[in-house]
C-alpha positions as CSV (number, residue, x, y, z in Angstrom):
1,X,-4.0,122.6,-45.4
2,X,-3.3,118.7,-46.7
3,X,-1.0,118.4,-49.4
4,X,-2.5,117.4,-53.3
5,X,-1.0,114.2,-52.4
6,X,-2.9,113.4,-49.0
7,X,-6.2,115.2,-50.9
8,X,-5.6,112.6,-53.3
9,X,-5.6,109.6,-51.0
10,X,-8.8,111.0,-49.4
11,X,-10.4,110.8,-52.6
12,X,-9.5,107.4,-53.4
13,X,-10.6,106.8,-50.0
14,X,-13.7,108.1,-50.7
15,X,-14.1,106.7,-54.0
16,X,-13.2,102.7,-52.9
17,X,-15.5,102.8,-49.8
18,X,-18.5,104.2,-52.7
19,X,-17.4,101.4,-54.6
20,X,-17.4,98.5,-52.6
21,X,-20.6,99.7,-50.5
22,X,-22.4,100.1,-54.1
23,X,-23.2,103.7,-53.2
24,X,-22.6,107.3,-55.0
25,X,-19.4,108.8,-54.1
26,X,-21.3,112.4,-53.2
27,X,-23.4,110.2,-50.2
28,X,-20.0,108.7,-49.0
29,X,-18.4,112.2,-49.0
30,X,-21.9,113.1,-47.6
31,X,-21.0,111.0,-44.7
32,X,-17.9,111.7,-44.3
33,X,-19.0,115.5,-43.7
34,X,-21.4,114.7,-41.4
35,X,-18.7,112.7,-39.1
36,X,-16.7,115.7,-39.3
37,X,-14.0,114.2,-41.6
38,X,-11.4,116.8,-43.3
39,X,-12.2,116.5,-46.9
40,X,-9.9,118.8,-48.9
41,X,-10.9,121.0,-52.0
42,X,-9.2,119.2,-54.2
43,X,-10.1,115.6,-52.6
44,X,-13.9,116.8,-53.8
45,X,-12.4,118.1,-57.1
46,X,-11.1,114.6,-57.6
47,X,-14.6,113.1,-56.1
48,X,-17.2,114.9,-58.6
49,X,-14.7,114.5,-61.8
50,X,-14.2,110.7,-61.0
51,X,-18.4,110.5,-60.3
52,X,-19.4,112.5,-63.5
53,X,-17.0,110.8,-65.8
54,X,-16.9,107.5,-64.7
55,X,-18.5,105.9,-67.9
56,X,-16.0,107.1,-69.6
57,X,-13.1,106.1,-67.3
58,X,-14.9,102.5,-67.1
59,X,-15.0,102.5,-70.9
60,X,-11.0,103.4,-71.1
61,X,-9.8,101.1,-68.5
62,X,-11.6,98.2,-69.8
63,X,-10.2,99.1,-73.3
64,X,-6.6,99.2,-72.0
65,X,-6.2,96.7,-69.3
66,X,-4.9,93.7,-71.2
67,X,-6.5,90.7,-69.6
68,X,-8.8,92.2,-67.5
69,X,-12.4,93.9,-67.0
70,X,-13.0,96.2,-64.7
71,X,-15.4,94.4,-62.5
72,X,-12.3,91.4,-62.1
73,X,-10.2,94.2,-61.2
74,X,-9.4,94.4,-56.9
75,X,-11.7,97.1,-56.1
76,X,-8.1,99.4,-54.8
77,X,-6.9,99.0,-57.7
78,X,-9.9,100.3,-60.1
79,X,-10.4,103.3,-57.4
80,X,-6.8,104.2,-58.0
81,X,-6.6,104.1,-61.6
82,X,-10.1,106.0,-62.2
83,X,-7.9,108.2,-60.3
84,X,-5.0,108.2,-62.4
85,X,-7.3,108.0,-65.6
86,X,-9.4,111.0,-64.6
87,X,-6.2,113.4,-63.7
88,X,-4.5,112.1,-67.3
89,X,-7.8,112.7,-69.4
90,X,-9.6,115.7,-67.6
91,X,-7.0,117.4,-65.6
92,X,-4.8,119.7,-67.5
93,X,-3.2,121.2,-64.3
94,X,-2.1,118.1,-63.4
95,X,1.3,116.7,-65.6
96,X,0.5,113.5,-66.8
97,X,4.1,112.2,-65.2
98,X,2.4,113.2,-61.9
99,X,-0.8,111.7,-62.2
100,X,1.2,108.1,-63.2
101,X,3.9,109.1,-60.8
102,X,1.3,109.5,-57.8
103,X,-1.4,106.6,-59.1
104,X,1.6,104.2,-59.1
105,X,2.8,105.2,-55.3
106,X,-0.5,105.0,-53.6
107,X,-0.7,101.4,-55.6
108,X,2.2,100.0,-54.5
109,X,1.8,101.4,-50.7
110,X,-2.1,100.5,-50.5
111,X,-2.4,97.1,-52.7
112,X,-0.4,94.0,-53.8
113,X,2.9,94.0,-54.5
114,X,1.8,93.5,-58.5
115,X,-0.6,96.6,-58.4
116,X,1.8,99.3,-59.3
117,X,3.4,97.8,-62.3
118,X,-0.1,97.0,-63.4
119,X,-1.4,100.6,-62.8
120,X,1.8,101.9,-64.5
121,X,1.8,100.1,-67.6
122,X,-2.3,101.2,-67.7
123,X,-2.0,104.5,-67.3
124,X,0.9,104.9,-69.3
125,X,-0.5,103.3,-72.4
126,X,-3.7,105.8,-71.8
127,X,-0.9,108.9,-71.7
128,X,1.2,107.5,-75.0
129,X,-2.3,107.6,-76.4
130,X,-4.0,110.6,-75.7
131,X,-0.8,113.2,-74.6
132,X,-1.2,116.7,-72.7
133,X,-1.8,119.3,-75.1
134,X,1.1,121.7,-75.3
């Protein structure tokens, strides 16, 4: 059984190769099926709630990324924080000092050397705004 944590980099796996092969992520995670790939439960949880509400995630991010727009964002670094954004907003099993916690890690060990205060300071402005409900 992988851990939430290695589900979650399989998602984002998922999720960037979707993105920067301009296809859906259900026919990436298709694929990855069919090539016998382990693709957690919660990896697919991740994959659907990122795929349905990515409008919405787009819309945030672009609101709260001083500077940028998501389509000058580096493609690893957009996956990761429709990640981060996605666990904050629609995940309420998730603490939001877990989602950052975890969003910030897989940025600073898969991207630049910039990307995890950048992914911090984004998804910490979205969780100031819109806290957990008690």
């Amino acid at each position: 059984m992988a851990s939430r944590r290695e589900a979650r980099r399989t998602a984002i796996d998922v999720l960037y190769q979707a993105d920067v092969t301009d296809r859906e992520p259900e026919s990436v995670l298709a694929d990855w099926v069919d090539a016998a790939r382990e693709v957690p439960s919660f990896a697919r949880e991740l994959i659907a709630g990122v795929a349905a509400r990515q409008p919405d995630i787009d819309l945030l991010l672009e609101e709260r990324s001083q500077g940028w727009s998501v389509k000058r964002m580096p493609p690893l670094d957009r996956t990761i924080l429709r990640v981060g954004i996605y666990e904050l907003r629609w995940r309420d099993d998730i603490p939001d000092s877990v989602a950052i916690s975890e969003a910030v890690e897989a940025a600073n060990e898969l991207s630049t050397e910039d990307s995890g205060r950048f992914v911090n300071g984004v998804l910490g402005t979205i969780a100031r705004e819109y806290p957990a409900a008690p």
